[in-house]
Each structure stands twice: as C-alpha cells, then as structure tokens.
DRENROTOR-643476 format. One record per atom (N, C-alpha, C): residue in one letter; x, y, z. Coordinates in steps of 0.001 Angstrom, whole numbers, plus 500000, padded with zeros to 6 digits. Layout:
AXYZ...
//
This chain:
X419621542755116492X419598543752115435X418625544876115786X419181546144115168X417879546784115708X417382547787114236X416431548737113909X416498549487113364X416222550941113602X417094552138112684X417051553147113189X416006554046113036X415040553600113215X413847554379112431X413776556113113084X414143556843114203X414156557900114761X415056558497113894X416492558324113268X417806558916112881X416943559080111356X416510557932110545X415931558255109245X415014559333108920X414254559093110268X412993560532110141X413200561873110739X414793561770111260X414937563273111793X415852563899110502X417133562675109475X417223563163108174X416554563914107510X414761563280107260X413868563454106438X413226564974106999X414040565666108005X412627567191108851X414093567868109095X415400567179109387X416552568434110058X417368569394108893X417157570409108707X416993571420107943X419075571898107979X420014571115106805X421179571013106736X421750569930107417X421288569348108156X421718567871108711X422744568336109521X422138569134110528X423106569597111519X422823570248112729X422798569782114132X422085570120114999X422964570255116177X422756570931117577X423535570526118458X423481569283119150X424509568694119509X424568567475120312X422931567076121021X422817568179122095X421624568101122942X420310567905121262X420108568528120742X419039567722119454X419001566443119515X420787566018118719X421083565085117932X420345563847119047X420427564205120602X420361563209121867X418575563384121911X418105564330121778X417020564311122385X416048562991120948X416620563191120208X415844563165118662X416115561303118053X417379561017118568X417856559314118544X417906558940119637X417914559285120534X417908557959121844X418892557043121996X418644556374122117X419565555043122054X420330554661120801X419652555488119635X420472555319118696X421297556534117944X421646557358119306X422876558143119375X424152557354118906X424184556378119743X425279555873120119X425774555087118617X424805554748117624X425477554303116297X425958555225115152X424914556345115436X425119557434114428X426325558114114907X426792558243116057X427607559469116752X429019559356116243X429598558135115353X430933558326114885X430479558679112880X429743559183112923X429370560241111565X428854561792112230X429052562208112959X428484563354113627X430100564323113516X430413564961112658X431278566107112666X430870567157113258X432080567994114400X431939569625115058X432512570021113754X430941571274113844X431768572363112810X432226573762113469X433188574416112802X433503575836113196X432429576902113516X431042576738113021X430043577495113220X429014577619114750X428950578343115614X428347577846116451X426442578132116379X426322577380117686X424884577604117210X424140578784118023X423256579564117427X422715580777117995X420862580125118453X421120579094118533X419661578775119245X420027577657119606X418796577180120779X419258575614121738X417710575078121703X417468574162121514X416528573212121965X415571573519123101X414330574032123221X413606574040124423X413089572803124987X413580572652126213X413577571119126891X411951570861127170X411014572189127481X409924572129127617X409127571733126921X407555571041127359X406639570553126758X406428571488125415X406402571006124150X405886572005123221X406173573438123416X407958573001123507X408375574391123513X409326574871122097X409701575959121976X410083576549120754X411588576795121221X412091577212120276X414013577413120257X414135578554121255X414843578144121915X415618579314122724X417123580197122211X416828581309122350X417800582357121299X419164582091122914X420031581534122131X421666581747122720X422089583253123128X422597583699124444X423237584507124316X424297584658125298X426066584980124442X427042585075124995X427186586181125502X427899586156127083X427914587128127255X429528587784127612X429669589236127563X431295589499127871X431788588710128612X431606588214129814X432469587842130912X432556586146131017X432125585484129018X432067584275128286X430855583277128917X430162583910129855X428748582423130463X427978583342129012X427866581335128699X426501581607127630X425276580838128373X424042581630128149X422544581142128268X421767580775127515X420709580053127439X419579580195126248X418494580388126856X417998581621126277X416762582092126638X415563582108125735X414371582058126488X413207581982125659X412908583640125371X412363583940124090X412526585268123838X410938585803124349X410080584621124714X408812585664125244X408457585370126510X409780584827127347X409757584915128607X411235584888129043X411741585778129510X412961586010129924X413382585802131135X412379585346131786X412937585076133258X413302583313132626X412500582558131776X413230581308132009X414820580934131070X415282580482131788X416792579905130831X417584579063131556X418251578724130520X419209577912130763X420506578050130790X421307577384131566X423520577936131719X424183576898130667X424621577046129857X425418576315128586X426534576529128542X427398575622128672X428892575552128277X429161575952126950X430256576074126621X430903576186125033X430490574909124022X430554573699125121X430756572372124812X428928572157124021X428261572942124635X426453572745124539X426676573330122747X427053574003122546X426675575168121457X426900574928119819X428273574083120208X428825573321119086X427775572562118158X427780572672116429X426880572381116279X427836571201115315X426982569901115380X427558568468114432X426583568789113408X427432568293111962X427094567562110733X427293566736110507X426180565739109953X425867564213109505X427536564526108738X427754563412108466X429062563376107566X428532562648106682X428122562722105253X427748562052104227X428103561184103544X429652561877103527X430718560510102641X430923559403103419X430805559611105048X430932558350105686X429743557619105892X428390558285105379X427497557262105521X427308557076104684X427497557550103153X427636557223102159X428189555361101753X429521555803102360X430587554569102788X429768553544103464X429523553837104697X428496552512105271X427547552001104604X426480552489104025X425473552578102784X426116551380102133X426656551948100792X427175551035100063X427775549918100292X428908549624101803X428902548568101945X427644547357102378X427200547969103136X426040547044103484X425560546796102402X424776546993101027X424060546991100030X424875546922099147X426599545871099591X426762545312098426X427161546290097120X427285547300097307X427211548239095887X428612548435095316X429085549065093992X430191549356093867X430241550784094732X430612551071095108X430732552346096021X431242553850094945X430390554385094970X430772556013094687X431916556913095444X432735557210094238X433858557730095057X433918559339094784X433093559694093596X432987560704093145X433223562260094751X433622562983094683X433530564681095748X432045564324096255X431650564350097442X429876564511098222X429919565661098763X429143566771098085X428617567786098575X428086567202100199X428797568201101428X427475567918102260X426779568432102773X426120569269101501X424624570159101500X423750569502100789X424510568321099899X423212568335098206X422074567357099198X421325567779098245X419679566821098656X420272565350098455X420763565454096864X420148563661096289X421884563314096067X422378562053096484X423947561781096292X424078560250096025X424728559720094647X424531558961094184X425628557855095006X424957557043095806X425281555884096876X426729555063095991X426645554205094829X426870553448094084X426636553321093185X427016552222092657X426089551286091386X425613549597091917X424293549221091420X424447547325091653X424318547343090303X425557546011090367X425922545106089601X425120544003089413X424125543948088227X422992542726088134X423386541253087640X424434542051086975X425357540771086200X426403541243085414X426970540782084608X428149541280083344X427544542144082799X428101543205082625X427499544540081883X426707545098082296X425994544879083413X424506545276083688X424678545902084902X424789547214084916X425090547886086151X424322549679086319X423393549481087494X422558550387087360X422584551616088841X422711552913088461X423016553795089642X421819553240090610X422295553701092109X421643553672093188X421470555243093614X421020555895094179X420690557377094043X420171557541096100X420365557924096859X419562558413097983X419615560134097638X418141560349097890X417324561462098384X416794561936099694X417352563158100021X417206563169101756X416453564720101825X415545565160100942X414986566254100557X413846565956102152X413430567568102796X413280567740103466X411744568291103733X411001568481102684X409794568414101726X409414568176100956X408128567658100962X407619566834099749X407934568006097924X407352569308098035X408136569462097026X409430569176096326X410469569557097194X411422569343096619X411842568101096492X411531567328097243X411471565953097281X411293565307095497X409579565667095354X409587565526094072X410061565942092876X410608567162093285X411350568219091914X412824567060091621X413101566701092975X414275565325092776X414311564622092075X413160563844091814X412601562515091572X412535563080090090X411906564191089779X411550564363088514X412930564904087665X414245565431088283X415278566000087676X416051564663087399X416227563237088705X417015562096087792X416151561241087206X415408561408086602X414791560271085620X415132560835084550X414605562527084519X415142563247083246X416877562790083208X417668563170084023X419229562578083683X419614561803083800X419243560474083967X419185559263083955X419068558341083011X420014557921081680X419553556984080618X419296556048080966X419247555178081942X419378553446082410X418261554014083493X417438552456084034X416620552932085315X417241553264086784X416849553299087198X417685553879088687X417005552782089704X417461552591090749X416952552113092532X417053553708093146X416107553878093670X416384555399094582X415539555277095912X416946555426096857X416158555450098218X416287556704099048X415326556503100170X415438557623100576X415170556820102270X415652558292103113X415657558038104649X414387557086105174X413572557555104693X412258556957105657X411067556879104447X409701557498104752X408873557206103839X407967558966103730X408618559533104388X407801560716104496X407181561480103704X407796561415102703X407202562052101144X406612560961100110X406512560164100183X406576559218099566X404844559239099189X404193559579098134X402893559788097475X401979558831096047X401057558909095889X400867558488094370X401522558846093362X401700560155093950X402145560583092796X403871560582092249X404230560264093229X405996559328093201X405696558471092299X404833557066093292X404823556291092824X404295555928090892X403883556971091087X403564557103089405X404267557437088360X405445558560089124X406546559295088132X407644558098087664X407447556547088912X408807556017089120X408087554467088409X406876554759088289X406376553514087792X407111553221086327X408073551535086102X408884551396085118X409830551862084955X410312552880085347X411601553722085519X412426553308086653X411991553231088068X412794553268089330X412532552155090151X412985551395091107X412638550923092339X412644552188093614X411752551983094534X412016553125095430X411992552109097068X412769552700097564X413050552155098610X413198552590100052X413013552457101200X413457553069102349X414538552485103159X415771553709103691X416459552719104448X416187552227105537X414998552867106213X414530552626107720X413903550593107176X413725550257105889X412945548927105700X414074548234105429X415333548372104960X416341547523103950X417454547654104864X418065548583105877X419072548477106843X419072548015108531X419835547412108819X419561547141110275X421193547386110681X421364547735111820X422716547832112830X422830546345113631X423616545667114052X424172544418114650X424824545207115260X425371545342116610X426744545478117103X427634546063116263X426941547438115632X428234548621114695X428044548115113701X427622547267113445X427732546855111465X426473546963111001X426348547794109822X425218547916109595X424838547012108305X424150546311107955X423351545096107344X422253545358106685X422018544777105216X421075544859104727X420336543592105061X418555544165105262X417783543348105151X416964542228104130X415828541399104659X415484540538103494X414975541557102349X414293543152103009X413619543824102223X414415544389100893X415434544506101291X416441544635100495X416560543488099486X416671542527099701X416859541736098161X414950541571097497X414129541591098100X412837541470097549X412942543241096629X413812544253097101X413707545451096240X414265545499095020X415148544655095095X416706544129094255X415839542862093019X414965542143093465X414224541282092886X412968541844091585X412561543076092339X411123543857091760X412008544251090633X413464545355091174X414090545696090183X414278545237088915X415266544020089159X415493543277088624X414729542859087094X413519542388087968X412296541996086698X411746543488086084X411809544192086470X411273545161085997X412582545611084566X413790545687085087X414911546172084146X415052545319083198X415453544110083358X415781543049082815X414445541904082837X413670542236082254X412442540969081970X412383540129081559X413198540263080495X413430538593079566X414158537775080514X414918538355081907X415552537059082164X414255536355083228X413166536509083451X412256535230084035X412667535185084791X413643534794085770X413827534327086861X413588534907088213X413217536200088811X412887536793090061X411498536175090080X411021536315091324X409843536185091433X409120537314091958X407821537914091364X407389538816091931X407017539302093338X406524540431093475X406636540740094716X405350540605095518X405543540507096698X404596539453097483X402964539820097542X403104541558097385X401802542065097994X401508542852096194X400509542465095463X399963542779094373X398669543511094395X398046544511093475X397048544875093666X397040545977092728X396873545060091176X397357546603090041X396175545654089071X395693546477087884X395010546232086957X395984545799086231X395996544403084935X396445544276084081X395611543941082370X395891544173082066X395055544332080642X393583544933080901X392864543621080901X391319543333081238X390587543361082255X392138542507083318X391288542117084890X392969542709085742X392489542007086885X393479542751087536X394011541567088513X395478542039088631X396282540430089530X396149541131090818X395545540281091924X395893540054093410X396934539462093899X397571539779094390X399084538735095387X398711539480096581X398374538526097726X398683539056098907X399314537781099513X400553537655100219X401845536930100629X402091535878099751X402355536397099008X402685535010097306X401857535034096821X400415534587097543X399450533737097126X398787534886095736X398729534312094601X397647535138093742X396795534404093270X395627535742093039X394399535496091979X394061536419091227X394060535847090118X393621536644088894X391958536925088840X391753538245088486X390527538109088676X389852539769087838X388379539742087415X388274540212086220X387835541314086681X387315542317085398X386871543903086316X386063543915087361X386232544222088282X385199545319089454X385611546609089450X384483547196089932X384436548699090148X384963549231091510X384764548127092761X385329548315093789X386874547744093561X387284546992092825X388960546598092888X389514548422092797X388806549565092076X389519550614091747X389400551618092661X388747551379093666X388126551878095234X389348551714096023X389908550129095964X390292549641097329X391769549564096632X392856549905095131X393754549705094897X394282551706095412X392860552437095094X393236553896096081X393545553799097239X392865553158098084X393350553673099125X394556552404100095X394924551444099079X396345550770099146X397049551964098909X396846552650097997X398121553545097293X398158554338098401X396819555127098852X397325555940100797X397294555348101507X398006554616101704X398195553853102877X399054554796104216X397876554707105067X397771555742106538X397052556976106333X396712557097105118X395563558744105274X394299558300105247X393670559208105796X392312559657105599X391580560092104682X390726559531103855X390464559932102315X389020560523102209X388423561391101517X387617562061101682X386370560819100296X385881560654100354X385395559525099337X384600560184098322X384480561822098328X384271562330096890X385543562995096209X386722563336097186X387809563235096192X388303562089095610X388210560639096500X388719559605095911X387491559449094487X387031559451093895X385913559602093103X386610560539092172X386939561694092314X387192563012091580X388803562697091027X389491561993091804X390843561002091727X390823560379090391X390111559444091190X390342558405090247X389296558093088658X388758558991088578X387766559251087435X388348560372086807X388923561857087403X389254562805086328X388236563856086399X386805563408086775X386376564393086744X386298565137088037X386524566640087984X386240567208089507X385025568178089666X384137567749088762X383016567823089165X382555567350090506X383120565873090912X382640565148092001X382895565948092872X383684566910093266X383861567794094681X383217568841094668X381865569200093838X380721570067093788X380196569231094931X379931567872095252X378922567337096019X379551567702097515X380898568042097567X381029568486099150X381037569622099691X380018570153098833X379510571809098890X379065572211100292X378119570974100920X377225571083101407X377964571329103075X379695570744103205X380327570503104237X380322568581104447X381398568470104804X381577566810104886X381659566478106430X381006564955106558X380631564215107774X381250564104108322X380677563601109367X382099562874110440X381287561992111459X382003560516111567X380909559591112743X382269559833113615X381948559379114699X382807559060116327X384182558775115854X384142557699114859X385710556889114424X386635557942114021X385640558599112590X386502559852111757X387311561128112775X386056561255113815X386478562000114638X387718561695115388X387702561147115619X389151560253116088X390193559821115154X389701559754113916X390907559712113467X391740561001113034X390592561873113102X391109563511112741X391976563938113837X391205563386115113X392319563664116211X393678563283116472X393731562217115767X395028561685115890X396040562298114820X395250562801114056X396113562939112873X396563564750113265X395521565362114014X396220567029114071X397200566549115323X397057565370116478X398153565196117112X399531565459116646X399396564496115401X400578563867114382X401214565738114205X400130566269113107X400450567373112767X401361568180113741X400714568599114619X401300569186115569X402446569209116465X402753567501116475X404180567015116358X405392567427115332X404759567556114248X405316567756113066X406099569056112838X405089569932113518X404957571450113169X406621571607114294X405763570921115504X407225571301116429X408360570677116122X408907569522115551X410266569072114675X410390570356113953X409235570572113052X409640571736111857X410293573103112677X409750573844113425X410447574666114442X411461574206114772X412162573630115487X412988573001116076X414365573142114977X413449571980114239X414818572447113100X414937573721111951X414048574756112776X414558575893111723X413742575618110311X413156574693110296X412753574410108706X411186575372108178X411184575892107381X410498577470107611X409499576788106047X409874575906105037X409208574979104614X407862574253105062X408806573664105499X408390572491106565X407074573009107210X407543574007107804X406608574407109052X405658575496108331X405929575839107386X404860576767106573X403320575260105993X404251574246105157X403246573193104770X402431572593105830X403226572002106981X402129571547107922X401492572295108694X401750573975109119X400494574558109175X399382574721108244X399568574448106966X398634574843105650X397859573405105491X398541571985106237X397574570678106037X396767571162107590X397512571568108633X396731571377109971X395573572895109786X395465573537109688X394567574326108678X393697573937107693X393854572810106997X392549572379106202X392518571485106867X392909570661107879X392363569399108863X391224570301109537X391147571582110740X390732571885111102X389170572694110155X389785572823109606X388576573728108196X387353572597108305X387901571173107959X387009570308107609X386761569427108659X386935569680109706X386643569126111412X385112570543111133X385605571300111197X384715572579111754X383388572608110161X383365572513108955X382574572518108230X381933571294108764X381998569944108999X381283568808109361X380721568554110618X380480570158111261X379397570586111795X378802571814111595X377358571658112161X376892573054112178X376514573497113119X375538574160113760X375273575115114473X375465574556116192X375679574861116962X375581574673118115X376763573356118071X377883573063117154X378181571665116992X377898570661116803X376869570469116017X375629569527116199X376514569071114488X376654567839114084X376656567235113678X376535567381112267X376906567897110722X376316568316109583X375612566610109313X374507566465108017X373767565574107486X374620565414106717X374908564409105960X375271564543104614X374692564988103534X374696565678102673X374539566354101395X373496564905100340X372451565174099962X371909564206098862X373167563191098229X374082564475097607X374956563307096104X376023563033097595X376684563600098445X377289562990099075X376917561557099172X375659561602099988X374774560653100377X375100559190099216X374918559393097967X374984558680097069X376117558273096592X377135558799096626X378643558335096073X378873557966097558X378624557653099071X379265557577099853X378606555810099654X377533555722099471X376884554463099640X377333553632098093X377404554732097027X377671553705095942X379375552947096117X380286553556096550X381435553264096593X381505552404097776X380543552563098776X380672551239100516X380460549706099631X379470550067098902X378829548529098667X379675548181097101X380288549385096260X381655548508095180X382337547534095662X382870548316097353X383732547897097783X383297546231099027X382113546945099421X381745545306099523X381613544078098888X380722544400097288X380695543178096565X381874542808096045X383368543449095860X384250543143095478X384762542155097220X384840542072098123X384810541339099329X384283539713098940X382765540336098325X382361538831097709X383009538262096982X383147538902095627X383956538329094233X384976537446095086X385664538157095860X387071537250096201X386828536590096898X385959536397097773X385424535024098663X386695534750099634X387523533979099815X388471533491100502X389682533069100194X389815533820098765X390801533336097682X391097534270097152X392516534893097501X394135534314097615X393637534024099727X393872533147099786X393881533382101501X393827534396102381X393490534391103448X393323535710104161X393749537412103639X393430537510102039X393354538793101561X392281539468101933X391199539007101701X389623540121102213X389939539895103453X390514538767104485X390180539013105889X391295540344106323X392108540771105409X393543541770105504X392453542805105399X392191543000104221X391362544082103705X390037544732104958X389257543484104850X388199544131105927X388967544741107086X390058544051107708X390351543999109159X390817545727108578X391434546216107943X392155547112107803X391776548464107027X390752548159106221X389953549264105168X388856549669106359X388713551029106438X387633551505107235X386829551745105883X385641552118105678X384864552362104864X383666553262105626X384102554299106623X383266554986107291X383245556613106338X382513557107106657X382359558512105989X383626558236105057X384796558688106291X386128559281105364X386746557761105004X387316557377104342X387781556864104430X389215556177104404X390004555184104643X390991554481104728X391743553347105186X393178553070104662X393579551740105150X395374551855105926X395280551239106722X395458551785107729X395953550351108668X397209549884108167X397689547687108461X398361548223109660X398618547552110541X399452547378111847X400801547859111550X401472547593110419X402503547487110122X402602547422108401X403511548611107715X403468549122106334X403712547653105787X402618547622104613X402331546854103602X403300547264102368X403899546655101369X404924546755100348X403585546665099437X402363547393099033X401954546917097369X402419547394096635X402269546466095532X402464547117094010X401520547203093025X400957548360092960X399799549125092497X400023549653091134
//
C-alpha cells in the first residue's frame, strides 16, 4: 500500500488544478502513475513551463512562425529550452472522477449532483450512520488559508445536520478551524484516511477512528464508539488525558493550559508571550516583547529550518502561478526574518531577554514542568511523549516524529 502524500499537497498550492504534464511529473513522482488516469488535456495551452533549474522561476513559452516552441527565462535569454506541442498541453485534475474514487473507498452514498471543476469545496457523498441517519461529507481543496476558512465558515452556516469535512492534506488546518468545527464537524485528511493497493484506492484504520469521533459526537446517546485515542481538553473542573487509550483524569493545572497550546500547534514555533496573550485574552502580554525576542542555538535552527520550509513554499507558490499564495508566504518569511534579526543586536551579538520576558518565559517552563510531576507516569508513557517532544526553549514547541490526532 502506499500513500499519496506529494498529489494531496500539490492539490492544497496548484492554483486551478491544472498543470503541464512536465509539473504534474516533477511534483508526484512515482505517484504519477495513480493519479494520471484523472489527468484531462484541455483545449487551452500553456504560456509558461516549469524551470528545471535549482530555485528557478517559470519560463515564458514562445511559439514561433515556423511552429518550434521554446521556453525561455525572461531575465536571461540566452538560456532555454526546445518543447514539442506535446510539452505545452496543459491537464486538469478531473473532479467527478475523483470524486467517484473518493466515495467509493469511504463507503459513501456517492454524490451525483453537476461538479464544478473550478469550485473550492464539492460535496463527496453522504455516510449512512444507520436508518435515517445520514450526514453530508464535504472536501475542501482551497488553496489558502483564508479562503480555506471563509469555506469552513460558509458550510456550517448552510449546513442544518453536522458535516465530516475533509480536505487534501493538512495545510491550513489551525486553532482556529479547529474551534469553528468544534461540535459541529469531524475534520479529516485524505493524505491520513486513503491509501492506493495496486489502483484501488482504500480507506484506512484512520478513517473509521474519524467515523467513530463523529459518530459520538452526532449521535451521543448511542454510547457505543469509543473515544479517540489521543485526549488533551479541559472538562468541567479538571481535564481528561488519553494518550493511546490509556486515560487519566486529572484536576486543574496551569501548565495542562501551556502544553494543550502547543498540542493545538503542532509543528510551529511559538513565541511564549503570545502563547500567554493567546490563551489569557489579554494582549497586553506582547508589550513584554518590546524589548526584541531571544534565540538559543536550537531556536536558531529551528528558524532555519522553517525559512528553508518557507522558501520551498514560496517556489511551489510561483510555480503554480498562485499570486495568494506567494504574496502570504512572503509576508510569514518576512516576519520570520524580522524576528531572527530583532533577537539580536549590535555586531550580532545575541539580544538579553527583556525583565517581564524574563519572567513569563520562566513562569510558564516550570507550569509546564510541575504539570510533568502531577502526572508522574500515569496514563503510560504520556510525559515520556511530552518531554521527548515539547521543546520548552525560548520559543517554543511540539514537534512528534510523526502527526499526533489530539482532541483538544
């Protein structure tokens, strides 16, 4: 079995779901070869080609009278490339047919309704929970986090019953989703719930544990699902832990509301007087990073990795034309760099931390330590998850080998 995780995340950045062949190849790999009987030629051709070069930008197409087409780079004209007719042709995802695959794998009644194949969000199916009980399935393939969310927020509004809504990969996927969809939605990825066999594409175990959360969440009185594996939400008074089944109930700390933040970012880098300013309301707390914010060896490195990321990003966003896209992640890789460069000063030398920095950085290390204590060794290897995986340096974050499912 394999999964397509490259095809989900080039959905989630390719700007109309339509690229030339040479993209579609450079961008899936090996998993050309499953997607390629949903890949429609359209009548339109394409007026830019793929630069094969390191961190290179689109090359402008040009036909010429005597029919050889080239693609040339427009701020160097001596380099290019010789392209057939065959190069230029540009494929569209075909929707209704993955639509079709979709739903069979996942079991659904299948949507037969006309599929735009421009719209963002296209309603997959319905699952059938039981007699009478039948609830839309929805995929969203929005291409920025705005609109992404303007999605999320237009079907709940048209939506009388709760929804399952998945989407390609996890790319947009925020607190603040998770908050709009809290009780209302299951949210899901297909890169976690689909796998390919030999052309057939298959839902995974993740898939019925999504189908399960649902479930109890829609239908509660019926008792019977069992919750979901990885827990880490306040309830009434105290707050339930599940980490792999195992739970413990257990009563207020101040660090449980530390360490259920930065579950919720899971893979960012958190600044620990916005997480403060977060999760309290007041934003007073980001007066204290007046002074310019720290950075030890680790942070530094993790900043590096992350304008890597960026910069990867930026070039998909080029690539595919996406003028979005590539406007937002210059505007995050721009405040990455802002706050690389404030968390030093003169000669590069290192900024101090700020007094109240100083103090919310140490009051929130040691919340989050004595809550380490409270739990001692119980639910099983949860604090040894936690330590191995929570940095608690300047910036902070958590950051598992492999994406964690909580439910926060």
């Amino acid at each position: 079995m394999r999964k397509l995780t490259p095809f989900w995340q080039l959905i989630e950045t390719l700007a109309g779901r339509t690229a030339v062949m040479g993209q579609w190849h450079d961008s899936l790999g090996d998993a050309l070869s499953v997607v390629r009987p949903l890949l429609q030629p359209i009548e339109q051709k394409a007026c830019s080609y793929p630069d094969p070069r390191p961190h290179g930008h689109w090359l402008k197409v040009v036909r010429h009278r005597d029919g050889s087409i080239v693609a040339v780079a427009e701020d160097d004209w001596q380099f290019r490339i010789e392209l057939s007719p065959k190069d230029t042709v540009l494929y569209r995802l075909d929707i209704r047919g993955l639509r079709r695959l979709i739903a069979r794998a996942l079991s659904l009644q299948p949507c037969e309704d006309a599929c735009d194949p421009d719209a963002i969000t296209i309603r997959l199916g319905d699952w059938e929970a039981g007699p009478g009980q039948v609830y839309p399935v929805h995929l969203t393939m929005a291409t920025d986090r705005r609109r992404f969310i303007g999605e999320v927020q237009r079907l709940l509004l048209a939506s009388a019953s709760k929804i399952i809504l998945l989407t390609p990969a996890k790319r947009h996927w925020t607190g603040e989703v998770t908050d709009l969809l809290a009780g209302r939605a299951a949210l899901a990825p297909l890169d976690d719930i689909l796998l390919v066999e030999e052309g057939n594409w298959q839902a995974t175990g993740t898939w019925a544990s999504c189908l399960a959360f649902f479930r109890q969440m829609a239908m509660p009185e019926t008792l019977v699902i069992a919750p979901p594996p990885f827990e880490f939400r306040k309830d009434g008074r105290g707050w339930i832990l599940r980490y792999d089944g195992v739970m413990k109930p257990s009563g207020e700390l101040k660090g449980f509301w530390y360490i259920r933040y930065l579950l919720m970012h899971q893979g960012e880098d958190v600044f620990v007087i916005q997480m403060l300013a977060d999760i309290t309301g007041d934003k007073r707390f980001l007066a204290a990073s007046n002074a310019g914010q720290v950075m030890g060896p680790r942070e530094k490195q993790d900043c590096a990795r992350k304008l890597a990321k960026l910069e990867a990003d930026l070039e998909d966003a080029i690539k595919a034309g996406n003028a979005v896209i590539e406007k937002e992640v210059r505007a995050e890789k721009e405040a990455l760099v802002a706050a690389v460069l404030s968390a030093h000063g003169f000669g590069g030398r290192g900024r101090k931390m700020s007094d109240d920095y100083n103090r919310a950085y140490k009051s929130v290390h040691k919340c989050i330590t004595d809550a380490y204590w409270a739990l001692g060794e119980d639910p099983p290897s949860l604090v040894a998850h936690l330590r191995t995986f929570i940095n608690t340096g300047v910036t902070m974050s958590y950051k598992p080998d492999k994406w964690v499912d909580w439910s926060t």
